[in-house]
N, C-alpha and C positions, 0 to 999 in steps of 0.2 A: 496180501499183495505187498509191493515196495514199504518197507519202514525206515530204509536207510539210503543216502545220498551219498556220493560220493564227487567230488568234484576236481578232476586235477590241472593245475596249474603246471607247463611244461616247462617253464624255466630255470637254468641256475644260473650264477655268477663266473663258476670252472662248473667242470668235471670231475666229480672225485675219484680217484683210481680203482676204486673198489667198485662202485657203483654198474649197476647193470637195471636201474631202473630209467623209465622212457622221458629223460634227462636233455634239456638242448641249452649251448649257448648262443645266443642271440645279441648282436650289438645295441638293439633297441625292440620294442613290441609295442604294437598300435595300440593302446588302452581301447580304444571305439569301439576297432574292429574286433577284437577282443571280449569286449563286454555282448556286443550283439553276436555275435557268434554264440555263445555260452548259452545266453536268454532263447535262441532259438533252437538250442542241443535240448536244452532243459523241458520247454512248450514241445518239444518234440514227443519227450517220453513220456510227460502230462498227459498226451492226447493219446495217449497209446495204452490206456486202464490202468496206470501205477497209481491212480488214486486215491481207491478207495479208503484207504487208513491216512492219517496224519505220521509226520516223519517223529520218528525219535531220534535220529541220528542222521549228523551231517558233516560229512569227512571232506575237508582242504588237504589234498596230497599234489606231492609231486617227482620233481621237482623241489621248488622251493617255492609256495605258496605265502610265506613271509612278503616275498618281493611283490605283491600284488598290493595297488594301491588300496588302502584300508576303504576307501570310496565303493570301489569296485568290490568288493565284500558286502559292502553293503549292499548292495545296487542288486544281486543276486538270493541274499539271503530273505531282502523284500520279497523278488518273486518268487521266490520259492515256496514261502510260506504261503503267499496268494496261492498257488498251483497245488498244494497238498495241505497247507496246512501243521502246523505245530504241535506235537504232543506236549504236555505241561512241564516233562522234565527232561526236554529236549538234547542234547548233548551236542552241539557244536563245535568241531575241533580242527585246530588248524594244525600244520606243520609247520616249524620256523626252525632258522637258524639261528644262534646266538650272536649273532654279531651286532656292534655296537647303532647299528644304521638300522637296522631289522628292529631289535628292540624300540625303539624309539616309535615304532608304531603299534607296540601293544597297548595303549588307551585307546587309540582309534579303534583297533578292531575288537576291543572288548566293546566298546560305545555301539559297534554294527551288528554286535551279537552275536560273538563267539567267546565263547565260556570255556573250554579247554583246549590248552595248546601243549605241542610235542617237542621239546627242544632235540634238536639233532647235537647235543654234544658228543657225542661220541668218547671223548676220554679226558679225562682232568691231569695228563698231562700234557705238556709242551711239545717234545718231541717227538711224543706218538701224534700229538692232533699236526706236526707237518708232513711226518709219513702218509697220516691218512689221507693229508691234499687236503686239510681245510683251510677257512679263511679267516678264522678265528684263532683267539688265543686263550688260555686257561682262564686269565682274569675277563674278561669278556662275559666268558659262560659263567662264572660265578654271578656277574651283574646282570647277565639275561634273566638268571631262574629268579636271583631276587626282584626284578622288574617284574616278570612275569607272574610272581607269585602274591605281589601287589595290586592285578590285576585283575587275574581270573581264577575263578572257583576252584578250579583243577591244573594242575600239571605233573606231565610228564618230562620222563629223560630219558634222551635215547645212550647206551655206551656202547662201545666194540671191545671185547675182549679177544682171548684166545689168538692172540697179536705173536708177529717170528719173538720167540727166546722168552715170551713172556711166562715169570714162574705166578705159583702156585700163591706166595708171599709180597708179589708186585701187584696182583689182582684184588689180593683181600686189602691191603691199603687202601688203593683207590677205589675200590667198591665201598668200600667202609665211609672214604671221605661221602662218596656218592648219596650213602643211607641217610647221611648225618645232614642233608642238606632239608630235610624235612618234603619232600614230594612224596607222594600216594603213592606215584604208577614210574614203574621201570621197566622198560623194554631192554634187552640185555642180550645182544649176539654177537655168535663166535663167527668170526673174523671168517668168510667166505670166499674164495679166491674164483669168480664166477667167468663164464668164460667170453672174451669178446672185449675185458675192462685191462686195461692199463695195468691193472697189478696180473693177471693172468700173462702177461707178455714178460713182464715181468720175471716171474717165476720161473717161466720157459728157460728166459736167458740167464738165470741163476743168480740173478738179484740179491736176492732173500729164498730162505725156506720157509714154506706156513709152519705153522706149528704143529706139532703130528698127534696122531686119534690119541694114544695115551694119556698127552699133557692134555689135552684141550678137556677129557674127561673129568681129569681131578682139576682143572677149573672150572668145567659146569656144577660139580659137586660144593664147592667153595661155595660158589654161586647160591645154590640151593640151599645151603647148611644157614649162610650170612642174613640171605632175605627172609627165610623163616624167622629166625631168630627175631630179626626186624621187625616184624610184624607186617611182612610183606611175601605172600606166600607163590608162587609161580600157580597162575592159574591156567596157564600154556606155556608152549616147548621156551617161549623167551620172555615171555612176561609176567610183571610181576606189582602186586597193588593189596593194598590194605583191602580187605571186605567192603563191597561197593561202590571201590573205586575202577574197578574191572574199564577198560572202552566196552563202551557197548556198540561203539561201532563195527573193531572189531569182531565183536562174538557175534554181530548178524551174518559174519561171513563164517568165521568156527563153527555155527550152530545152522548153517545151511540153509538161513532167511532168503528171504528176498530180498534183492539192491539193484537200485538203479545207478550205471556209470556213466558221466556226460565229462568231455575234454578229451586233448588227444590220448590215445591209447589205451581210454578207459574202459575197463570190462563189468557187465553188467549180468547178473541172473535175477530175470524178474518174469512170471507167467510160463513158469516150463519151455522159458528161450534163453538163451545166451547171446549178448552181445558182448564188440568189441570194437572200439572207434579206432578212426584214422593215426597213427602215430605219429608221425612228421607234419611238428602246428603247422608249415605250410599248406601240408594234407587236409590238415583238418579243417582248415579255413575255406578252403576252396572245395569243400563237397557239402559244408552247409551251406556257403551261397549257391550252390547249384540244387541240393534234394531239400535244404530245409534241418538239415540234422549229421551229426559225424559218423555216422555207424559205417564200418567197415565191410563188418559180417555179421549176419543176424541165423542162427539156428536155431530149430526146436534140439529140444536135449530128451533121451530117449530114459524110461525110467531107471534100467540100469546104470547108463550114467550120472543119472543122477543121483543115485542110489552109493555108487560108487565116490563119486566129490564128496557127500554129507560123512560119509564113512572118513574119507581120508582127512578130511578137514577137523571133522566133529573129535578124533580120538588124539588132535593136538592139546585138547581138552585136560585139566586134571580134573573136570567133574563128568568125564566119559561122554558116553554117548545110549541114548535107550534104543537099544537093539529091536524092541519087539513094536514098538513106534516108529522107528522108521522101514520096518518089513510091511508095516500095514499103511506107510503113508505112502510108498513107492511101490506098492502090491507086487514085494517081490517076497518069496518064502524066504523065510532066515536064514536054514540050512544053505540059501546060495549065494548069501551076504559074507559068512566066515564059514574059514575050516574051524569046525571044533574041535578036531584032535591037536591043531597047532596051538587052538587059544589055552586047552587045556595045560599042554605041556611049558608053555610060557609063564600060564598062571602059577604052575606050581615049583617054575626056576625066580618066581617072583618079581617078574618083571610085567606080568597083566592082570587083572584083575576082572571080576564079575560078578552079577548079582543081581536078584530082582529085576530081569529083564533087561541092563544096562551089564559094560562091558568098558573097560578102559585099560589106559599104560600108566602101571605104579611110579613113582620117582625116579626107581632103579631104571625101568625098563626107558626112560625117554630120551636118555642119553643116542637108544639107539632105535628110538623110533622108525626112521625112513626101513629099516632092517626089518623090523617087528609089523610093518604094515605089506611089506613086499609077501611076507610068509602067510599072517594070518587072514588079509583081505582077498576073499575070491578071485583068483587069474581072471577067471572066465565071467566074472563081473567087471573087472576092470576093462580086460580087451574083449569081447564075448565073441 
């Protein structure tokens, strides 16, 4: 059942222009209303069989989960461990911002028991970090990771690459400063122009250009060539950590676990159902005081779908996926999992790979992933 929590926190400060996740600004947020709401999203999915294992993982997203009183961290992290229970090497992780006000409360919520946190820098320059719309500044983020690394056991950095005009030699720079900063775990994406966000209108009206498939290629290759070397090897399509230091929050979703999602917007797969809560916290607020819980939509998921997710999710993997395990855990024949004359023919332009019942995407082949899963994962699994 559930080994993983996920918790999100729906507010920011701005908007970032890139940004296409379930994001509001708000002039103020009721702490109260807030805290009880949450406590009865949580007791909600408690009651509903997620319990029978203790959590190993428990994800603060948003949003900006930073801006959350360090109190109120606590106050949830209590029951939560009342309601499921604690694994001994838990991994509790926040998302923050590097800004100098945010920081300042990382001894609190290390005190309430969160043990790794994800800094949103995005980039160690100046002029990129105003493009991207943040509220930060370079030296800032410098005194965030050393605050934060004073703190807690683990951290991460988030950067954006693959930015308009950006070369090949402005990337290895500042990934370089990046390595040199001593964190384990790097999350590392190319710059997405998603649609609906402020740089998408953008674009439209000729703003700027993204940076086109060519370039963005030979800086994912940079990417890959730098972190290795580092000692920090991509264990999926963007992240990157020394042996052990992997999230393991994230891989309960790469590796097709079960997770429970509580807050607005939050999606969950737990008991061969899929949920998905209210997105607009006004929403959300106003249908747990009415049913007791945020869920929007709750469906059972049928095996091929779900046969289909672990496949797409599992082969972001660089340690694949075992093909002859998950035909027998979704009792679906393999033959209707992949084409094997595609995976063959991929395998041997060296971009997939296989073995011992297990099947994955080489180095080469990740760059074009989303391409390589269109081809090789069953149509008639995916839409049936």
């Amino acid at each position: 059942m559930a080994r993983a929590l996920y918790i999100h926190w729906p507010f920011c400060l701005a908007k970032c222009p890139y940004c296409d996740f379930n994001s509001h600004v708000r002039a103020a947020a009721d702490i109260g209303d807030w805290e009880t709401a949450l406590l009865a999203d949580m007791r909600h999915e408690a009651s509903n069989g997620t319990t029978e294992e203790s959590l190993a993982s428990i994800f603060f997203g948003g949003g900006t989960p930073s801006l959350m009183p360090p109190a109120l961290v606590a106050r949830l992290l209590t029951e939560v461990e009342a309601l499921w229970g604690f694994d001994p090497e838990i991994e509790i992780t926040l998302e923050a911002n590097p800004s100098s006000v945010e920081a300042a409360n990382f001894a609190a919520l290390a005190t309430a028991g969160v043990n790794r946190v994800s800094l949103g820098v995005q980039s160690l320059r100046d002029e990129v970090l105003r493009f991207l719309g943040r509220l930060h500044d370079v030296g800032e983020a410098f005194q965030a990771i050393e605050t934060a690394q004073s703190h807690f056991d683990r951290v991460s950095i988030d950067l954006i690459y693959a930015r308009p005009d950006q070369t090949a030699e402005q990337w290895a720079g500042e990934l370089g400063e990046a390595l040199s900063l001593g964190t384990d775990h790097l999350s590392l994406y190319q710059l997405t122009i998603e649609p609906a966000t402020r740089f998408a209108t953008d674009v439209r009206r000729g703003v700027f250009t993204p940076l086109d498939d060519d370039h963005a290629a030979d800086l994912f290759a940079v990417t890959r060539d730098m972190t290795t070397s580092a000692g920090l090897p991509a264990y999926e399509v963007s992240n990157h950590a020394r042996p052990g230091q992997e999230s393991r929050h994230n891989l309960t979703y790469w590796r097709y676990q079960d997770y429970v999602g509580i807050g607005p917007g939050a999606h969950g797969r737990r008991g061969n159902a899929a949920t998905v809560r209210h997105k607009k916290p006004e929403n959300f607020l106003a249908a747990v005081a009415s049913t007791g819980h945020g869920i929007a939509e709750e469906r059972s998921l049928e095996r091929h779908e779900q046969a289909s997710e672990a496949l797409l999710m599992g082969l972001r993997l660089a340690e694949g996926i075992d093909l002859t395990g998950l035909a027998r855990r979704f009792d679906v024949e393999q033959p209707r999992l992949i084409d094997d004359a595609k995976l063959a023919l991929y395998r041997d332009l060296g971009l997939m790979w296989s073995g011992e019942g297990r099947i994955g995407v080489t180095p080469q082949g990740m760059p074009l992933l989303d391409a390589l899963l269109g081809e090789v994962v069953r149509e008639e699994l995916v839409t049936p």
